[in-house]
N, C-alpha and C positions, 0 to 999 in steps of 0.2 A: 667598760661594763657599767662602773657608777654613773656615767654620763646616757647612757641608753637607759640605763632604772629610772633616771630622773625624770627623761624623757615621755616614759609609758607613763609614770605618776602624775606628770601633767596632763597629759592626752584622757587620764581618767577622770581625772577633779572636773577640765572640762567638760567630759561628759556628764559627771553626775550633777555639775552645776547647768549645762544641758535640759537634763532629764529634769531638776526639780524645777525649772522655770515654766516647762512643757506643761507638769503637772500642778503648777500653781495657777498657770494660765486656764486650764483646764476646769482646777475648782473656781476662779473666776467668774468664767465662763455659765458653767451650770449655776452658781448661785445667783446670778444676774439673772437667769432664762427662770430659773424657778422664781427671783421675787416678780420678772415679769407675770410668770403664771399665779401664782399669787393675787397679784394685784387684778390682774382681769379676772380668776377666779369671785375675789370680791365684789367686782364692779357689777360682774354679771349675776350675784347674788341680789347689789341691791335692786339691780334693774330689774329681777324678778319682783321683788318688793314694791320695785315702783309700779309694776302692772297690776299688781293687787290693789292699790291705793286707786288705781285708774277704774278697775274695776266696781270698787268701793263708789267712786266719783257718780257711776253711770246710776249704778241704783239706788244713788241716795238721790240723785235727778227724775227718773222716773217712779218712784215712791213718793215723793213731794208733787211730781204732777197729777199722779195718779188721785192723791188725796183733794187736788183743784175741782177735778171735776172727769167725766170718761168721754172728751171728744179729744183726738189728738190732729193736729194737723201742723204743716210744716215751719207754721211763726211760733212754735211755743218754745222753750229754750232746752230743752230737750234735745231739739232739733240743732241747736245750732254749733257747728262746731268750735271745740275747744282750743283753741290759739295753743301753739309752742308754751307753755310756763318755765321759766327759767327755773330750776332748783339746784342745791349746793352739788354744785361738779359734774349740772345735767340738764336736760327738761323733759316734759310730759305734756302726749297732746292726745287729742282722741276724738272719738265721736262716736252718733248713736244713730244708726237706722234702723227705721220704723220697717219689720219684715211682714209686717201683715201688707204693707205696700205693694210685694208685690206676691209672683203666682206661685202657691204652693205644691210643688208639683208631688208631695204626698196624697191628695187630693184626688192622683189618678187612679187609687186604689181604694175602696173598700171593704173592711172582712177579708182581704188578699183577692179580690176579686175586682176587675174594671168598672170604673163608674162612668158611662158614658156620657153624660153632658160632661166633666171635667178633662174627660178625653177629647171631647170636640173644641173647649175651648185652647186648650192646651196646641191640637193642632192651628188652630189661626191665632193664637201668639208665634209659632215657629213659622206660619205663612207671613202676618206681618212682619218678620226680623229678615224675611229671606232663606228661610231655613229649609229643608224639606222635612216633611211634617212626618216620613217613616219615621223618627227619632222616636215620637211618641210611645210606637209599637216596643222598642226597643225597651225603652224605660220601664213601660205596663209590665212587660213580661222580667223585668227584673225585681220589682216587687209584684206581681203577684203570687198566689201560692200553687199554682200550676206547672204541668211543665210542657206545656203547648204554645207551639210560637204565637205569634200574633201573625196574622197574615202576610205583612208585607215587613220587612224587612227586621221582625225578632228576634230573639236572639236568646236559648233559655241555656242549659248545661251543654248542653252537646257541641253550642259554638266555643261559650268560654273554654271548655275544657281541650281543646284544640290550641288553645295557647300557650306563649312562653312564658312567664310562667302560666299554667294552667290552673284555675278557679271555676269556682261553680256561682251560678244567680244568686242572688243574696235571698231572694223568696221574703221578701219582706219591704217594711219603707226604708226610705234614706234617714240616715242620721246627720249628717250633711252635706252640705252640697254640692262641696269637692268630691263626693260618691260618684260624683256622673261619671270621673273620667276613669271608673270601669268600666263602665257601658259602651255598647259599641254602638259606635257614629260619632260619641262626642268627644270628637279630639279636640288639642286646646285650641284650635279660630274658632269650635261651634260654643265651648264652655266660656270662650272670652265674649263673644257674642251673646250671650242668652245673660252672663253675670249681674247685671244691672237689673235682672225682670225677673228672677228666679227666685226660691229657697225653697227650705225643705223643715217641717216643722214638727214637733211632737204627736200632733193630732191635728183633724181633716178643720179648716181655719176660713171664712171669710174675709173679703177683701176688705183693709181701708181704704170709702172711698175720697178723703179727705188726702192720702198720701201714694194713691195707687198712680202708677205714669199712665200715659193715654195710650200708650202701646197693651199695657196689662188690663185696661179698662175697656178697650176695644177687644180684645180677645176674650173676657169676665161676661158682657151684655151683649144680648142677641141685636141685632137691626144696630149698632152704636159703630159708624167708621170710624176712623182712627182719627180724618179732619175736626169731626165733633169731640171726639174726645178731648182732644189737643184744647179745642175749645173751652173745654169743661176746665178742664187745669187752667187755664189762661185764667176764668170766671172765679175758681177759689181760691186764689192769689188775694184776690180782692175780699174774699166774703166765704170764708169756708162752711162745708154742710153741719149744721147743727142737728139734723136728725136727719135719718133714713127719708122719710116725705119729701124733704127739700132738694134730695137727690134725686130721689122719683120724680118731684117737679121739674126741675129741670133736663130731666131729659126725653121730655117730650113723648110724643105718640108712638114715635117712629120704633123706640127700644125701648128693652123690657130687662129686667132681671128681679128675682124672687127673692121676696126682700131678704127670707135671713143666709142670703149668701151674700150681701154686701155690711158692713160696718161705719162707724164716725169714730171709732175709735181702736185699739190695737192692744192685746196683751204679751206679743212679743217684738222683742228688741234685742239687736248687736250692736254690741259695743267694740270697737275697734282702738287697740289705743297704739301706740308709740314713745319706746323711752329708750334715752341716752344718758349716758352714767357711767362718767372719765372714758375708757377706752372700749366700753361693752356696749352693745346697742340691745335692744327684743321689740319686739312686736305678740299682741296679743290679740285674740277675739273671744268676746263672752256672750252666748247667746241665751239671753234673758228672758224669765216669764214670769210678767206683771198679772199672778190671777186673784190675789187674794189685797182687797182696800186695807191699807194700813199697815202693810207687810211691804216689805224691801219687796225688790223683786229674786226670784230664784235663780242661779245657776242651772242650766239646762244642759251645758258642757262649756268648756274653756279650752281653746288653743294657744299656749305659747311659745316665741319663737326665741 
């Protein structure tokens, strides 16, 4: 019998020397996993920090160009982007495009109501990319304040609400211009496709034509092909427009556009940054408006990731 007592009291020790190894492993374990969280808690703290610094970057650049003089074109340093920066345990990189550049498809609407020249041009930017130009219909009828399709291929409550999830037209403009892919037609090949020629702006905007592509420049001016266009770019590489006339001179007899629909210079701008910082990464976008000389420029809204 002493010999079998002996036996369970060792069979126990073991276990309870068992059990607290299990549970020393355990808190280990969790305090290891919490300083990891910890630490990337922090990192991703400062990497927030650092997108603000990024953003700081952008409109102390366009506030100081803005102060140079009001023609903006793609040599000025505004333009050009900002390299990788090494910083402690990280870096920072970014850049700034010029969105008067390209076609503001807020434009297709105003008072909630269609504005047809910007609906015609709007179609032959989606006939130049390839696109089929019902998209148009689609968009008009999601910001306007109606609720009557467009003729061909619209789209107002009655389709969205047939969805899963089901939503209604937004009856108003874009706020940006990841908005589209509520709209129907623009699944992501039509939104990766259009990305480069597109935005969506606070209020109805003329083109710069200093930074517009020849795809959004042929779609903007009546009689203006998209080979002339291309031209036109190739031409202010070398010598950009220092006033509206000089654009008008050059584009000859053939095309036309009313001068205050085009621009030499641009009040909004996105800023794009990217930061890394120890184990955390982010990504941000600020989309900026430069209206007031002497002023930073404003936050219009901020994305970060």
């Amino acid at each position: 019998m002493r010999t079998q007592a002996r036996g369970v009291a060792v069979v126990m020790a073991m276990a309870v020397v068992a059990l607290a190894a299990i549970a020393a492993t355990a808190i280990l374990v969790t305090q290891s996993t919490w300083s990891r969280r910890a630490g990337l808690s922090a990192d991703r703290a400062q990497a927030q920090q650092l997108l603000e610094a990024g953003s700081d970057w952008a409109r102390a650049a366009l506030g100081d160009d803005r102060r140079l003089g009001n023609v903006d074109h793609a040599g000025e340093p505004w333009a050009l982007r900002l390299p990788p920066i090494p910083l402690e345990n990280g870096e920072l990189a970014g850049s700034i495009q010029d969105q008067q550049g390209a076609f503001n498809v807020n434009n297709l609407t105003s008072s909630g109501k269609l504005n047809l020249v910007q609906y015609r041009r709007f179609q032959r930017l989606l006939a130049i990319l390839g696109l089929p130009d019902e998209l148009a219909d689609a968009l008009v009828d999601w910001m306007d304040a109606d609720s009557l399709p467009q003729p061909r291929q619209g789209a107002e409550d009655h389709f969205y609400l047939t969805l899963e999830p089901a939503y209604r037209a937004a009856n108003r403009p874009l706020i940006d211009i990841d908005e589209l892919a509520l709209i129907r037609g623009f699944d992501p090949g039509v939104r990766s496709q259009l990305a480069p020629y597109v935005t969506a702006l606070p209020e109805p905007s003329a083109i710069n034509v200093n930074t517009a592509t020849p795809e959004v420049l042929a779609s903007w001016i009546d009689g203006l092909a998209l080979d002339d266009a291309r031209e036109l770019v190739a031409q202010r590489k070398h010598s950009y427009f220092r006033a509206n006339t000089d654009f008008h001179a050059a584009l000859g007899k053939s095309a036309s556009v009313p001068d205050q629909d085009i621009r030499i210079g641009s009040d909004y701008f996105l800023a794009t940054m990217r930061v890394s910082h120890g184990a955390a990464q982010a990504r941000g976008q600020v989309l900026l408006a430069r209206l007031e000389t002497g002023r930073w420029p404003m936050v219009v809204w901020r994305k970060y990731q």
